[in-house]
N, C-alpha and C positions, 0 to 999 in steps of 0.2 A: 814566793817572796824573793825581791831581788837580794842580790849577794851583798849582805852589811861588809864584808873585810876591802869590798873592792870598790864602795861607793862615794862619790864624792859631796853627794847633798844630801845627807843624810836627813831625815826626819825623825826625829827624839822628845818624847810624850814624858814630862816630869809632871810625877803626880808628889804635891805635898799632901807628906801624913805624919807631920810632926805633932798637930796641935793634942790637946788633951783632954777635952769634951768637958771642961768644970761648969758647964749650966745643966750636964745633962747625969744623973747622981747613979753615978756605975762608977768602979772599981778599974773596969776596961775602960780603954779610949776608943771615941765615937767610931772612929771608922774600924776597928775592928769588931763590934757589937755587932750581933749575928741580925741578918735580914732576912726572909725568905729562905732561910736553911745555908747561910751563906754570910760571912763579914761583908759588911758595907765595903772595902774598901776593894775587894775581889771585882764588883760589879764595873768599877772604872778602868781594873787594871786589865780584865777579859776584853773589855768593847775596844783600849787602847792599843795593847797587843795584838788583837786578832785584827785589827785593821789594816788592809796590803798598802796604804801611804806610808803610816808610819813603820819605822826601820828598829826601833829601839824606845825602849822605858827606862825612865829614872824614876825610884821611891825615895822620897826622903821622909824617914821616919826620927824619930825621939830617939836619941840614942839609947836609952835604955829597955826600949822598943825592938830594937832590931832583929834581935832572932826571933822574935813573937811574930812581927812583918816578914822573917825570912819564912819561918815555920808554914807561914800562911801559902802563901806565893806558890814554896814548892807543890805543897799540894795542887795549884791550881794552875802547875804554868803553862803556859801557852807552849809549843814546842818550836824550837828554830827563832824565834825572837829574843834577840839581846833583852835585858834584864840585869839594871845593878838596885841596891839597896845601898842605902848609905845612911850615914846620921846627920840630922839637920842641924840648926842654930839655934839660939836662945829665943828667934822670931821668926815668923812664918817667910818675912823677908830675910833673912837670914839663911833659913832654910832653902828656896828656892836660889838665892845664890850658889849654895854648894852645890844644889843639882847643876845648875849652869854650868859649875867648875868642873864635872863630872862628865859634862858633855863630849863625846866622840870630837875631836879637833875639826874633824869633816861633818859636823854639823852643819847645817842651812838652814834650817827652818825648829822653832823648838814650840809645843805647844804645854802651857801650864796650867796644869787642873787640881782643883780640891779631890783631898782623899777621901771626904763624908759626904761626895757631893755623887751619887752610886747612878746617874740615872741620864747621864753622858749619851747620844747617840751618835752613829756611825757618820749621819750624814752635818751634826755638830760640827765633828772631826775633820770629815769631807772639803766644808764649805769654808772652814778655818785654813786648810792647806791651798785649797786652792783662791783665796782674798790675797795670799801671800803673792799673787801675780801682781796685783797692781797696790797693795798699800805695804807697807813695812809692820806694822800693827793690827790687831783687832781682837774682839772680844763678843761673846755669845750672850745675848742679853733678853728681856722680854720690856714690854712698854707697862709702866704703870697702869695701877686697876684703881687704886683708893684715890682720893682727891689730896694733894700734899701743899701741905702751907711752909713756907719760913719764917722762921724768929726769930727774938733778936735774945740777948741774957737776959732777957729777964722771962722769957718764954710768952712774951707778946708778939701779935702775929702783925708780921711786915706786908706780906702780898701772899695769893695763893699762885703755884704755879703752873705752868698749861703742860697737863700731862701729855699732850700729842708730841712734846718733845724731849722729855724723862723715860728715861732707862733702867732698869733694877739689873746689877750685872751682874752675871754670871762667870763662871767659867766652862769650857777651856777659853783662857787666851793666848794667842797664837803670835806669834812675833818669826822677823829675822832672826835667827841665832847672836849674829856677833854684836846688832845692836842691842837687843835686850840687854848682853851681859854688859856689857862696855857702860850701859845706863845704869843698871848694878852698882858699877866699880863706882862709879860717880857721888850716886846717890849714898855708896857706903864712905865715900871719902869727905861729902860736904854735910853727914848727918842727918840726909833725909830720910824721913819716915813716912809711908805709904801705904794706903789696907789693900791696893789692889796692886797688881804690875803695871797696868795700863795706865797708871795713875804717872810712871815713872816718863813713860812717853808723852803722856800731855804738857807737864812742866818743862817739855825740852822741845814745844812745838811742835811733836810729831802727831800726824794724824792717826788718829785710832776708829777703824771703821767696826761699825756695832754689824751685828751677825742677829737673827730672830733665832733664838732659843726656844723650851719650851718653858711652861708653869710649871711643868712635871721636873724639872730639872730642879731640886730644889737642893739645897743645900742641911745637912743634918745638923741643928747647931742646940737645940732644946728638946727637951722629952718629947711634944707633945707631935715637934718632925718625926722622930720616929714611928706613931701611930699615922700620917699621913704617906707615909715612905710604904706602910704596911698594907694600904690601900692602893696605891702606886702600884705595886709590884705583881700585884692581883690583875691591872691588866695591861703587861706585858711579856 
């Protein structure tokens, strides 16, 4: 691992684990509900850490969460890899803003992933740090499988549209450090709201280059992911 105290581009993996799983009827929040003998949220935070790019992890959990996400961690941590915990916002965006605040000054590069999203790979990560050569953005995605229409209010259908260029996105996505948060600061000062990051860079013109994901990468957000998550796991 190179030496985090003396480095100046530092690569810093913020995992939000704020949200609180209300589709999915547990007492726990999703990404700590046990997988494979193991919290969902372990899976993202072992593949993140143990990767020699990145330099450091940011958690952002629910504040009322935190030592339950501290609790967790230590049992699992990676050794010699920075690792902070923090408490999020009232919104996921909000959330990953403090991570960003939270960020090493000597940040360069920061990549942002869902905490229920357990099934992350190395080379995800990989191809996310290295796209940072020539784009300032991007995001890990797979192409559309079902056929998708648009409507208009009254849920009549306008046109159907050509999957050959529709995306279902994923995370991690990967950004310059100082832009993301500077589009943060923005987006929190003129009230914009957003359900992805990358969402913040297209309204400000910046290219966001898509990354091939997998299907397996899915995100845990209703009961019935987690029976699919349970099949996943079985063969990796």
């Amino acid at each position: 691992m190179r030496n985090f105290m003396t480095m100046n581009n530092i690569v810093t993996a913020i995992i939000a684990a704020g949200g609180s799983g209300s589709r999915i009827p547990s007492q726990t929040s999703k990404q700590y509900l046990p997988l494979g003998g193991k919290p969902i949220i372990v899976y993202s935070y072992e593949k993140l850490a143990k990767n020699d790019k990145v330099d450091s992890v940011i958690i952002v959990a629910a504040e009322n969460e935190i030592s339950i996400c501290e609790n967790i961690i230590a049992k699992y941590k990676v050794n010699n890899k920075p690792v902070k915990i923090i408490a999020g916002g009232s919104s996921r965006q909000q959330s990953v803003m403090h991570g960003l605040n939270a960020c090493d000054e000597n940040t360069k590069i920061v990549l942002i992933h869902d905490g229920a999203r357990p099934f992350i790979t190395d080379e995800m990560i990989c191809e996310c740090i290295k796209t940072m050569d020539e784009y300032k953005a991007c995001s890990v995605g797979v192409g559309v499988i079902n056929t998708i229409k648009q409507v208009d209010e009254n849920d009549v259908v306008l046109n159907t549209l050509d999957r050959a260029n529709i995306w279902e996105v994923q995370t991690p996505q990967c950004f310059e450090y100082k832009l993301i948060r500077d589009l943060h600061i923005k987006a929190e000062e003129k009230d914009i709201y957003v359900t992805d990051d990358c969402a913040l860079a297209e309204i400000n013109n910046i290219e966001v280059k898509m990354i091939k994901g997998s299907y397996d990468n899915i995100k845990i957000t209703v009961a019935r992911d987690l029976f699919t998550a349970q099949e996943i796991i079985k063969t990796i």
